[in-house]
C-alpha positions in Angstrom: 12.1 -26.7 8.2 12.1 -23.2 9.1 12.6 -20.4 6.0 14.9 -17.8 6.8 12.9 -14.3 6.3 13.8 -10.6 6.3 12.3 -10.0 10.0 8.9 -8.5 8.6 8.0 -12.2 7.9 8.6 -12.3 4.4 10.5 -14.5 2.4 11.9 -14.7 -1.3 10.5 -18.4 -1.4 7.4 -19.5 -3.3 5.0 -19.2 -0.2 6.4 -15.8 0.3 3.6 -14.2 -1.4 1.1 -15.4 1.2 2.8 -14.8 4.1 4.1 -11.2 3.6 0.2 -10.1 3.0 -0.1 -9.9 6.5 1.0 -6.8 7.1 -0.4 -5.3 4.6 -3.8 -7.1 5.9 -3.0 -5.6 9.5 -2.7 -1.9 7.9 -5.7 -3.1 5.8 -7.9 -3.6 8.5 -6.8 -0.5 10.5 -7.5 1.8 7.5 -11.1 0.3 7.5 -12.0 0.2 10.8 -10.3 3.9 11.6 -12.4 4.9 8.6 -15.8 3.2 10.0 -15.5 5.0 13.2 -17.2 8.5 13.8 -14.5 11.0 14.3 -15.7 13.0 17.5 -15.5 16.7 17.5 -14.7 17.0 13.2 -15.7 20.1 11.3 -17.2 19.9 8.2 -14.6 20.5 5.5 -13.7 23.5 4.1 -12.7 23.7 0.7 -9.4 25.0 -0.2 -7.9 23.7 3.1 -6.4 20.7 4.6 -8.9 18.8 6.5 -8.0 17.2 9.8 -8.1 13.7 8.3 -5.7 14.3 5.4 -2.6 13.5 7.4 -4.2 10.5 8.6 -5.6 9.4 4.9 -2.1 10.1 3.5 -0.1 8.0 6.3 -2.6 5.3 5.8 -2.8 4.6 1.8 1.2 5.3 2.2 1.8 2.2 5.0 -1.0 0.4 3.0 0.9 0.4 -0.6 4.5 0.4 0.6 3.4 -2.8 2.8 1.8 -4.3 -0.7 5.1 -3.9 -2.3 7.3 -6.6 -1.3 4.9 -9.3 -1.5 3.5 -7.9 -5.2 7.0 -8.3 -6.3 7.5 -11.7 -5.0 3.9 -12.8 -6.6 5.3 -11.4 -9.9 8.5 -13.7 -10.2 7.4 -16.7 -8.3 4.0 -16.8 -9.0 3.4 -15.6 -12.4 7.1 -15.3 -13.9 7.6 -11.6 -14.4 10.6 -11.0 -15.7 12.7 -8.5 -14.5 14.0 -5.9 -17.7 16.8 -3.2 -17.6 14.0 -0.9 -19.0 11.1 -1.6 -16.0 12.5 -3.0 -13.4 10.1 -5.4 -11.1 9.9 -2.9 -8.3 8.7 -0.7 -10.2 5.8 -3.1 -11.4 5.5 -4.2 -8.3 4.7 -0.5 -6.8 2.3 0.8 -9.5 0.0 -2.1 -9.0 0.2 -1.8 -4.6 -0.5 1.5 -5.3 -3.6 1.1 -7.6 -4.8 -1.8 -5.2 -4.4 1.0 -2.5 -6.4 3.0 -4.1 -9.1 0.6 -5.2 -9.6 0.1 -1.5 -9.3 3.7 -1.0 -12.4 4.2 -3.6 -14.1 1.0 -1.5 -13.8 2.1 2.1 -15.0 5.4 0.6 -18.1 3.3 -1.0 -18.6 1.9 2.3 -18.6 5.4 4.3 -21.2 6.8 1.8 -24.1 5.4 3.7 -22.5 5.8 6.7 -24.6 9.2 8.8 -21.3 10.1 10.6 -19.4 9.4 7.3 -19.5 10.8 3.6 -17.9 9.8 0.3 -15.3 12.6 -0.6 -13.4 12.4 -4.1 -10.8 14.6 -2.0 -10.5 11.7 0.6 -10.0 9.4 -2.7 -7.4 12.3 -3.7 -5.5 12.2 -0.5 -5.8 8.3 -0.6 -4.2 7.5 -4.1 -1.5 10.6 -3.4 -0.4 8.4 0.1 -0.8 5.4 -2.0 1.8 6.2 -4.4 4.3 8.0 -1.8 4.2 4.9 0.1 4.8 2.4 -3.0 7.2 4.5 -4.3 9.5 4.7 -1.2 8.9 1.4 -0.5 9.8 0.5 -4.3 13.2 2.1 -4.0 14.5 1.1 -1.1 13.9 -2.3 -2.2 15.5 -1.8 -5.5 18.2 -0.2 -3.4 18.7 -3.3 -1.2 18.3 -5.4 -4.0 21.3 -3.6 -5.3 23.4 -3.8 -2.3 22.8 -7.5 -2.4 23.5 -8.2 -6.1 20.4 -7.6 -7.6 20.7 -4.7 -9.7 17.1 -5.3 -11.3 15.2 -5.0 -7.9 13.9 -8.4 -7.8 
């Protein structure tokens, strides 16, 4: 029996949870590997300015989170029961913690790049990482409270 899903492979059904990681695992890896690499031809940073990988570290946290969202939010009714309040609505839940397991990966690949000789830890970096993190989760947040409204669910479950 095949379970109808929203395109992106997700489903509302108990094995949702597992199955809409994957993309988030796909930006996961991509993050890691992209932050891993030497980056040919980069200038040291200078403070007070953007640095050439801030766009890139901001776009990344921000597709990492907002890909965490949907199946966070599934985990927390089907898995552990969350319920869904007028007051704090499960999207909402549901982005705060992809955005703080965005950035705990953020602070990780940075704990990985320390050691690295082409790489450095940079608290900016982790800055830039938890800023994309919760841009991403919160977008991500409201337009599926927003589609959850449009179908009926006015508690974006």
């Amino acid at each position: 029996m095949q379970v109808p899903t929203d395109g992106a492979g997700t489903s509302d059904t108990p094995e949702a949870p597992r199955a809409g990681v994957r993309p988030a695992v796909a930006v996961a890896a991509a993050v890691l590997l992209a932050s891993v690499v030497p980056v040919p031809g980069e200038a040291p940073a200078d403070p007070g300015i953007v640095g050439l990988t801030d766009p890139f570290h901001l776009l990344g946290y921000a597709a990492l989170a907002a890909a965490l969202v949907r199946p966070v939010r599934v985990a927390l009714r089907e898995r552990i029961g969350f319920p869904s309040a007028d007051a704090l609505p499960r999207s909402v839940v549901a982005a705060l913690l992809a955005a703080l397991a965005a950035t705990a990966f953020g602070l990780g690949v940075e704990v990985v790049q320390a050691p690295l000789p082409w790489r450095s830890f940079a608290v900016a970096d982790a800055l830039v990482n938890a800023s994309g993190a919760l841009i991403g989760a919160g977008l991500a947040a409201a337009w599926l409270s927003r589609s959850g409204a449009r179908s009926g669910d006015e508690n974006g479950a």
